[in-house]
Rosetta silent file (secondary structure, phi, psi, omega in degrees, C-alpha in Angstrom):
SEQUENCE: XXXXXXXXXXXXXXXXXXXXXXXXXXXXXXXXXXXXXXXXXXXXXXXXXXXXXXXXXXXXXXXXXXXXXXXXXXXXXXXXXXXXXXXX
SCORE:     score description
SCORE:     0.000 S_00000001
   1 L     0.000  148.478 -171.261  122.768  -22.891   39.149 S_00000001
   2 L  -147.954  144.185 -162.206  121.282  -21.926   42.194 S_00000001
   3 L   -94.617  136.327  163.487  117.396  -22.608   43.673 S_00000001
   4 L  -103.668   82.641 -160.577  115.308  -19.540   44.696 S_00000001
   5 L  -155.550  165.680 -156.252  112.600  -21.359   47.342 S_00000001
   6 L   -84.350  -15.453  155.372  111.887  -20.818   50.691 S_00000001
   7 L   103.426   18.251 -174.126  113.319  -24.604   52.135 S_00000001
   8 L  -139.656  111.242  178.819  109.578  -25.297   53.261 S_00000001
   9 L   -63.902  157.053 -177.650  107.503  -28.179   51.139 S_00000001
  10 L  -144.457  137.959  170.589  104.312  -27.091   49.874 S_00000001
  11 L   -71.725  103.059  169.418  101.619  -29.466   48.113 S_00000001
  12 H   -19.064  -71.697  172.374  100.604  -28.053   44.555 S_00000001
  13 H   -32.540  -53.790  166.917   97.450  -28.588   45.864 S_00000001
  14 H   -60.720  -36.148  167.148   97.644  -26.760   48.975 S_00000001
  15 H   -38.571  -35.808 -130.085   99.480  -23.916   46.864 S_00000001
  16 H  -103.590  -80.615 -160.480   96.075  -23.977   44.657 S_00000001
  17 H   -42.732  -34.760  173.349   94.050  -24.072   47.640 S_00000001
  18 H   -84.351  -40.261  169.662   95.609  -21.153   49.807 S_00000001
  19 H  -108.607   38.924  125.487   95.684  -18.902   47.041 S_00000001
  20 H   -50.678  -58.589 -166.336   91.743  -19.674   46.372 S_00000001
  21 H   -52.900  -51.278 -154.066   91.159  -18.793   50.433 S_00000001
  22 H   -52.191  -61.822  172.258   93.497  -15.514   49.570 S_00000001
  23 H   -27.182  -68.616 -176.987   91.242  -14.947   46.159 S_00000001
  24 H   -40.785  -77.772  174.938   88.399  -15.496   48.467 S_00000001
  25 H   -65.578    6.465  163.996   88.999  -13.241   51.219 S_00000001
  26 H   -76.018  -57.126 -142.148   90.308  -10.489   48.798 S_00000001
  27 H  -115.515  -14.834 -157.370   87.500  -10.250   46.294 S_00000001
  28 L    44.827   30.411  175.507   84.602  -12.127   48.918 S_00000001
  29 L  -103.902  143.571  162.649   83.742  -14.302   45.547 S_00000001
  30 L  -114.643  139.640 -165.405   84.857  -18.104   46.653 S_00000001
  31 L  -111.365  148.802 -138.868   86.535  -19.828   44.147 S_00000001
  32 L  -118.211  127.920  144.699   86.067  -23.593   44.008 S_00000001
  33 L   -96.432  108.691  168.147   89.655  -26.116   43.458 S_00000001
  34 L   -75.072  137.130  172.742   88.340  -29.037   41.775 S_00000001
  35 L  -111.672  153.320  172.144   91.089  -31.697   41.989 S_00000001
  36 L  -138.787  150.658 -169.607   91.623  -34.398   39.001 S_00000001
  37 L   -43.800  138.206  174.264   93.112  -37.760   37.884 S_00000001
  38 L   -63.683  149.219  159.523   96.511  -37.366   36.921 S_00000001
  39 L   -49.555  132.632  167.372   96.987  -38.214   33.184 S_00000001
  40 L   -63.929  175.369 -170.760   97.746  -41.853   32.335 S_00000001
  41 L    76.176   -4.135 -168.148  101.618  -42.210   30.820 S_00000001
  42 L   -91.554 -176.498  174.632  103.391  -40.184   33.568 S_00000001
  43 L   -83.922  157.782  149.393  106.264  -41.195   34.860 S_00000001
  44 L   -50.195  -29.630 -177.759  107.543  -41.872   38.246 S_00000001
  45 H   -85.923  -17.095  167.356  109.653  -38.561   38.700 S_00000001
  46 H   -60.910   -2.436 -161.569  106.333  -36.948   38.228 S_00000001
  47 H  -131.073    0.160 -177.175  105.168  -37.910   41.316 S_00000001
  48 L   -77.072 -169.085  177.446  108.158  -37.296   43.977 S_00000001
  49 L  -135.701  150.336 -171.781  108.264  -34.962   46.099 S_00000001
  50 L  -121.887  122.265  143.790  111.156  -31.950   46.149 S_00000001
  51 L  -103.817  140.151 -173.066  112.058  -29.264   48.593 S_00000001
  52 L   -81.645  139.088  165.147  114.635  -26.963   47.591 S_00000001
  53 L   -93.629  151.595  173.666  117.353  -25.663   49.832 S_00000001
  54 L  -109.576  -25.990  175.543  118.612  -21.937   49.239 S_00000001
  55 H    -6.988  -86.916 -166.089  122.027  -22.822   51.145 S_00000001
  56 H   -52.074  -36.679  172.876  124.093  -22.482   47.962 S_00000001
  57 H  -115.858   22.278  138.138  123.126  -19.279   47.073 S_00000001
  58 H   -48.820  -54.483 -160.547  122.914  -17.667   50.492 S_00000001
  59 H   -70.391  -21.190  160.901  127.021  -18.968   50.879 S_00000001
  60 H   -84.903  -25.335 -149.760  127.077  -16.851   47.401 S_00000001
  61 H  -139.741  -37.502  177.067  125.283  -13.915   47.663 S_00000001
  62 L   126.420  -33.594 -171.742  123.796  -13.359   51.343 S_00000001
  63 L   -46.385  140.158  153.416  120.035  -13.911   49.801 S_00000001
  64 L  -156.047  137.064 -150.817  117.863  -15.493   52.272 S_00000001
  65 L   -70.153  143.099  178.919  113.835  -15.903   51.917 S_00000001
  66 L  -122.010    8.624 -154.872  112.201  -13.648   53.712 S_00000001
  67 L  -116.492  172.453  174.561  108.540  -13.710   52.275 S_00000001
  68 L  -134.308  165.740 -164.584  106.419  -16.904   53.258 S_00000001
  69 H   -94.319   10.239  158.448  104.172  -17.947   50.072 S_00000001
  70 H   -92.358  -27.137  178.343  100.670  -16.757   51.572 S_00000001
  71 H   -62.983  -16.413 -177.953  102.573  -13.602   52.035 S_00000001
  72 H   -82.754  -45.057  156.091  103.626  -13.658   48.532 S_00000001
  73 H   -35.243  -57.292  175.896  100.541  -14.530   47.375 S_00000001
  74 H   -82.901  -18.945  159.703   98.297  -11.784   48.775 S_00000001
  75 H  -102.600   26.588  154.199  100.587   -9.207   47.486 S_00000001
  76 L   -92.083   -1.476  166.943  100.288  -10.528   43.926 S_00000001
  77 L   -86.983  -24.216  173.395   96.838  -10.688   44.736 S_00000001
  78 L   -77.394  -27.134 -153.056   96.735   -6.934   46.052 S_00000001
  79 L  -106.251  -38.164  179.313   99.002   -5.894   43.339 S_00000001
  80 L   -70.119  -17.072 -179.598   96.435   -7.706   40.343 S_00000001
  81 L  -115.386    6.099  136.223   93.391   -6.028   42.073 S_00000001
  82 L   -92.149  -31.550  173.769   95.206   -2.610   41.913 S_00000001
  83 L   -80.585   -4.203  159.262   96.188   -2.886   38.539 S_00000001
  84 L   -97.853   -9.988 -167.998   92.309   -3.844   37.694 S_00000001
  85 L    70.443   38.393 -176.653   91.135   -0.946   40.241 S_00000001
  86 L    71.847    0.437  160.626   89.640   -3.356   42.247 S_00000001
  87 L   -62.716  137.917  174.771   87.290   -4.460   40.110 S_00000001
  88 L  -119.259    0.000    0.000   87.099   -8.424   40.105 S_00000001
């Protein structure tokens, strides 16, 4: 098995939140992240924190990330507001 991730933590939140700004500055509508209590019941592993390495499957295959995740972001946000025709 081999992890596809760029080797740079990112906060769910902050994920949420950068691609709101991206949404924002795409569409000029700003989109609001409300954050909320975690569920009672979770667990402990629910709450660590992971960064991934790609090491193992660079040493297989050569792959190494080249996109950074606001870049990835804005073109799935360019690529969802061409496939509506830029209509938001």
């Amino acid at each position: 098995a081999y992890l596809v991730c760029s080797g740079t933590g990112t906060t769910v939140a902050d994920a949420f939140r950068l691609a709101a700004a991206v949404a924002a500055e795409r569409t000029g509508i700003a989109v609001a992240v409300d954050r909320i209590a975690s569920p009672d019941g979770l667990s402990a592993i629910e709450f660590r924190d992971f960064v991934g390495t790609w090491d193992a499957l660079a040493g297989a295959t050569g792959w190494r990330p080249v996109t950074s995740l606001r870049a990835g972001i804005e073109k799935t946000a360019e690529s969802f507001l061409a496939a509506a025709g830029g209509r938001v």
